[in-house]
C-alpha positions in Angstrom: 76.2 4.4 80.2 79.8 6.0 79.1 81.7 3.6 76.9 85.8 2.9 78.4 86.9 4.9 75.2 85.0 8.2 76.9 86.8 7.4 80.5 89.9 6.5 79.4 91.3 10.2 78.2 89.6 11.6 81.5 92.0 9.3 83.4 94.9 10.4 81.5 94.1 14.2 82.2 94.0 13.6 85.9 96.9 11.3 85.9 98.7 14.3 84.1 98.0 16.9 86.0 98.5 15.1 89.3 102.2 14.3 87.8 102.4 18.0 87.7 101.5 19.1 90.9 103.7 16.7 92.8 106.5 17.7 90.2 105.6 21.4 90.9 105.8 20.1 94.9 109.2 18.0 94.5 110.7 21.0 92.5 109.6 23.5 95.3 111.1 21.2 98.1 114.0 20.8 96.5 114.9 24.2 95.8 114.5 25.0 99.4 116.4 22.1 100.3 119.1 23.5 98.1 118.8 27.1 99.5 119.1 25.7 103.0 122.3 23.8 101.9 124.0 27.0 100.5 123.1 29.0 103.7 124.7 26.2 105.9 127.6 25.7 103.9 130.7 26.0 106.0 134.4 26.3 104.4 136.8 23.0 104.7 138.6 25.3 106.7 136.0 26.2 109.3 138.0 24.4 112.2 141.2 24.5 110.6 142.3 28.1 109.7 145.9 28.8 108.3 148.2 30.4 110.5 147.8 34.4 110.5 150.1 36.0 108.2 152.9 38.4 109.8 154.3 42.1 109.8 155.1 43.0 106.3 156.8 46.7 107.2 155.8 50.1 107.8 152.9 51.8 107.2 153.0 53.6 104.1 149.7 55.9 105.9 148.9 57.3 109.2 145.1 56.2 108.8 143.5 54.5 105.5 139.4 54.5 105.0 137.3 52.5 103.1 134.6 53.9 101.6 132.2 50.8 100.2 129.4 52.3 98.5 127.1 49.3 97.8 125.5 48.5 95.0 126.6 51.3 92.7 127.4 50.2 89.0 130.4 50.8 87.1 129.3 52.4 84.5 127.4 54.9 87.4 130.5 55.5 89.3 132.2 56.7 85.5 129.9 59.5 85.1 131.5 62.6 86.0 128.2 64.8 86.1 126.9 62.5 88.4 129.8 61.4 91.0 132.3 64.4 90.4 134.3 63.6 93.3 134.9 60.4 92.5 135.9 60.8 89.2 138.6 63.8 90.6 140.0 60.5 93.0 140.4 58.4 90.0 142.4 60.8 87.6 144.5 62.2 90.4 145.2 58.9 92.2 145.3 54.8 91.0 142.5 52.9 90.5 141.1 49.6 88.8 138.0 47.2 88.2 137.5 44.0 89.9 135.4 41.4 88.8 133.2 39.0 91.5 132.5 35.9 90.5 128.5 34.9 90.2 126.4 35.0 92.0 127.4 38.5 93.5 124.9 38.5 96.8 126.2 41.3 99.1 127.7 39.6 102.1 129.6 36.4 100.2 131.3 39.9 98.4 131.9 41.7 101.7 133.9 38.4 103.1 135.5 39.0 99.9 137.0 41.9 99.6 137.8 41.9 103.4 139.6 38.5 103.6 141.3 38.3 100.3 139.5 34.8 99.2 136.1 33.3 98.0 133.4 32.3 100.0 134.2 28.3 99.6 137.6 29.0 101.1 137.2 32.3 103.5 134.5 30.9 105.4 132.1 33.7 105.2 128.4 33.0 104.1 127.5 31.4 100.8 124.8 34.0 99.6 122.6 36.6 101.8 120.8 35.1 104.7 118.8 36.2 108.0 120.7 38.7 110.5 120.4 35.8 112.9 121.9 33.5 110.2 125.0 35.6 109.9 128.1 33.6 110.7 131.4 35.3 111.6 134.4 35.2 109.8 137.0 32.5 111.3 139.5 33.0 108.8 142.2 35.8 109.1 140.6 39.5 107.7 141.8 42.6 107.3 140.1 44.1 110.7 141.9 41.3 112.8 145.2 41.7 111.3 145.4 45.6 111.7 144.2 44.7 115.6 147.2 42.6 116.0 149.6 44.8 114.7 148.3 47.3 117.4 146.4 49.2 115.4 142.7 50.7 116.1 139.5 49.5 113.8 135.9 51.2 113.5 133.3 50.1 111.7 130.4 52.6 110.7 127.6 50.9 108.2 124.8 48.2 107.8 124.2 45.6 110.8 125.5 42.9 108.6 128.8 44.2 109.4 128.0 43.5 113.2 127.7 39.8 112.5 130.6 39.4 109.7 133.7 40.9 111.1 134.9 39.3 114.7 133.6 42.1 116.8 137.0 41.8 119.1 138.6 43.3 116.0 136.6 46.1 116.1 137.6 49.2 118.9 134.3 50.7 117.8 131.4 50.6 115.4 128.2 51.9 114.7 125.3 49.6 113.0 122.5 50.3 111.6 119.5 48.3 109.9 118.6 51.5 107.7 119.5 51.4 104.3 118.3 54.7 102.9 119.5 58.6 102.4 118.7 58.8 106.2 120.6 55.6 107.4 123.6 56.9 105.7 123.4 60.3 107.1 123.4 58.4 110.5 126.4 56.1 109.3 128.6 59.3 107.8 127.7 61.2 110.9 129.8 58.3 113.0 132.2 58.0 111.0 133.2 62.2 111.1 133.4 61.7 115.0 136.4 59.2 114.4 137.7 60.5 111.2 138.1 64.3 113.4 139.6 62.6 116.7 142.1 60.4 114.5 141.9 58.2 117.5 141.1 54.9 114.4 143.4 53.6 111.9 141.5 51.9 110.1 137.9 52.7 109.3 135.1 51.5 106.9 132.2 53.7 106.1 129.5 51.0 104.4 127.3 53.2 102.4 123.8 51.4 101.1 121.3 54.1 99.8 122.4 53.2 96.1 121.4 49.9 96.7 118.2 50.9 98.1 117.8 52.7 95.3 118.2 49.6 93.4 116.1 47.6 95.2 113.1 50.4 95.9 113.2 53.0 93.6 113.2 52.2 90.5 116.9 50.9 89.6 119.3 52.7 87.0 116.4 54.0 84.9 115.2 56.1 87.5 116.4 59.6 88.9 116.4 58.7 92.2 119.3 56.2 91.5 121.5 59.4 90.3 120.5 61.3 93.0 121.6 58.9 95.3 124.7 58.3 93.6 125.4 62.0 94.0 124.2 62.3 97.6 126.8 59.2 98.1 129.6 61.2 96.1 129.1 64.2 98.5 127.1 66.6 96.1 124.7 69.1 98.0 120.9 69.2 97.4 121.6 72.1 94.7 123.8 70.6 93.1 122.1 67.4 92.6 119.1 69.5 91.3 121.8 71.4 88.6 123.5 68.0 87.7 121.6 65.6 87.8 117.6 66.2 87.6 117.7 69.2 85.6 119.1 67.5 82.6 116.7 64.8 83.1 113.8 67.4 82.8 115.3 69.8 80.5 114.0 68.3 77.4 110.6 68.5 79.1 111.0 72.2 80.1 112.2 73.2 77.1 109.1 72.0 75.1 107.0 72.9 77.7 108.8 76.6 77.5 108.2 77.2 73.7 104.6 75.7 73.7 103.5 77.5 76.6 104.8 81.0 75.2 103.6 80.0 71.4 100.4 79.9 72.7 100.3 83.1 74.5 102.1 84.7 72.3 99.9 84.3 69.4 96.5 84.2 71.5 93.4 85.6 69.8 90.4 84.8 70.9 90.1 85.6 74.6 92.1 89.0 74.5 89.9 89.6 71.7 86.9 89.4 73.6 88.1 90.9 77.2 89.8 93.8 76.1 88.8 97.2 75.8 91.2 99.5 75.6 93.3 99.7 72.2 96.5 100.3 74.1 96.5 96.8 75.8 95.9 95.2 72.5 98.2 92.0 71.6 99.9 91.6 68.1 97.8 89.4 66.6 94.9 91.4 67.1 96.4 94.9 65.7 97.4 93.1 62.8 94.1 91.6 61.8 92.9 95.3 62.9 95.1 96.6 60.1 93.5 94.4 57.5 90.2 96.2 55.7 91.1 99.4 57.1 88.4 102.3 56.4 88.7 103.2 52.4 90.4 99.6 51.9 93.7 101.3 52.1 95.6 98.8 54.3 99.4 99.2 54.6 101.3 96.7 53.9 104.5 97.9 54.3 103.3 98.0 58.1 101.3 94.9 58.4 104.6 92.3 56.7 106.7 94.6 59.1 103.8 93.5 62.0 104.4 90.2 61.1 107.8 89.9 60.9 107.9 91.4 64.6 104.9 88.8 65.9 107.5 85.8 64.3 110.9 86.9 65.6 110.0 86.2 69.1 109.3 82.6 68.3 111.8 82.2 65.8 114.6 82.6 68.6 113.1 81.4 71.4 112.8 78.1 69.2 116.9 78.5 67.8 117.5 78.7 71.4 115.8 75.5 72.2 115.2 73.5 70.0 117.5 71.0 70.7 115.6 70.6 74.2 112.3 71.0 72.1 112.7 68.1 69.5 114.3 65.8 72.5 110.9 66.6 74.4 109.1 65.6 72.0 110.6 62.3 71.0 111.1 61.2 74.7 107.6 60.2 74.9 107.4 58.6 71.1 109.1 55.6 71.6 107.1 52.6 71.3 107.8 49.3 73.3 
């Protein structure tokens, strides 16, 4: 029979970790309580919006587009090799960085930029929710002021735009629940019809394949995230492979280059035992030819001038790259 001392730190372990579990459980339930709060969070103002603002002059442009390329980084959209036409807008024309407040979930940034005021206030959804979820905006926005003052909206981008923007602000839109290279073609497409009539005023192009990228492909530390920055920035297929993955894989080449032709270069062995004919001979086998020749009288003059000619080749081939070579090297060398 077990004495009470041997039961009693049994009891405690299961009392412990039946604590845990229905802390584990409380903590789960109330985090999705919470979740479901911030999803059904209405402004103050939901019922109550504040009268629309007025005409504030004439038009300083015939037609003004909005190009929101989601997802990309600053530091991204600052690198000229990689968005060229972007950085040619921002030294010819004005330009400045905004700062969102946390947490920066895609729609709460869209209600944003296109109202002028924070979720809390502008009504628009607390954080990302389900397309069905989607409320619409019920405070005043950019799309609905232009339609008052007579102007014509379109709207070419992800479906979440479908749900956001009061749709009888919009003349016409095109929506799309793609978010890759082919979903923008689709969305850019749209846009050209509208941007070539000049029947809209004011259109947004939403452009998500850097977010994709983000989200599927590996993030900032992977090519595809440059490539579909450029691809975003307007750069053709060759010019993405010249900017952007070539100097990725240069390093690589270039090592690969000067090992490759080292190799050959010096090779031995296997012409040694293949060949036939003198004439086809390569260096290194003349030159060991020319040591011991018949009567020991071996020419050196000829064989340092042999050598000299068998380490030129390599010697500039590796002046040329070496700066690709040693990079090659060391990309793979770093531990952690």
């Amino acid at each position: 029979m077990r004495s009470a001392a041997a039961v009693s730190p049994n009891r405690a372990v299961l009392a412990a970790a039946i604590a845990c579990v229905l802390a584990a459980a409380g903590g789960t339930v109330w985090a999705a309580r919470l979740m479901e709060s911030l999803g059904a969070y209405r402004s103050p103002l939901h019922a109550t919006a504040p009268e629309s603002g007025g005409a504030t002059g004439t038009p300083l442009a015939r037609r003004v587009v909005i190009v929101l390329v989601d997802g990309l980084r600053e530091d991204t959209a600052r690198r000229a090799e990689v968005m060229p036409f972007l950085d040619e807008l921002r030294r010819s024309g004005a330009w400045a960085t905004m700062h969102s407040r946390p947490p920066s979930y895609s729609a709460p940034s869209y209600t944003t930029l296109f109202t002028g005021a924070w979720p809390d206030i502008s009504d628009g959804p607390a954080l990302n929710v389900d397309y069905e979820q989607i409320p619409a905006w019920t405070q005043d926005d950019l799309f609905s002021a232009a339609h008052r003052a007579g102007l014509r909206t379109a709207v070419s981008g992800y479906y979440w735009f479908e749900r956001l923007i009061p749709q009888a602000s919009v003349d016409v839109g095109f929506y799309t629940a793609g978010e890759d290279h082919a979903a923008d073609r689709t969305v850019v497409d749209a846009a050209l019809q509208w941007l070539r009539t000049g029947d809209a005023h004011l259109v947004l192009v939403h452009l998500d394949q850097v977010d994709y990228a983000g989200h599927h492909e590996g993030g900032p530390r992977d090519p595809r995230w440059d490539q579909a920055a450029g691809r975003v920035d307007g750069c053709s297929e060759l010019r993405l492979w010249w900017e952007v993955a070539l100097p990725i894989v240069r390093p690589m080449i270039g090592a690969y280059t000067l090992l490759s032709f080292m190799g050959t270069w010096n090779s031995f062995l296997w012409p040694q035992i293949i060949l036939q004919d003198e004439r086809k001979y390569t260096l290194p086998i003349g030159l060991a030819n020319m040591i011991g020749l018949p009567g020991y009288d071996t020419s050196y003059g000829t064989l340092m001038a042999g050598t000299l000619l068998s380490i030129l080749p390599v010697a500039i081939l590796f002046f040329v790259l070496q700066r690709d070579f040693i990079s090659g090297l060391a990309s793979g060398a770093v531990k952690g």
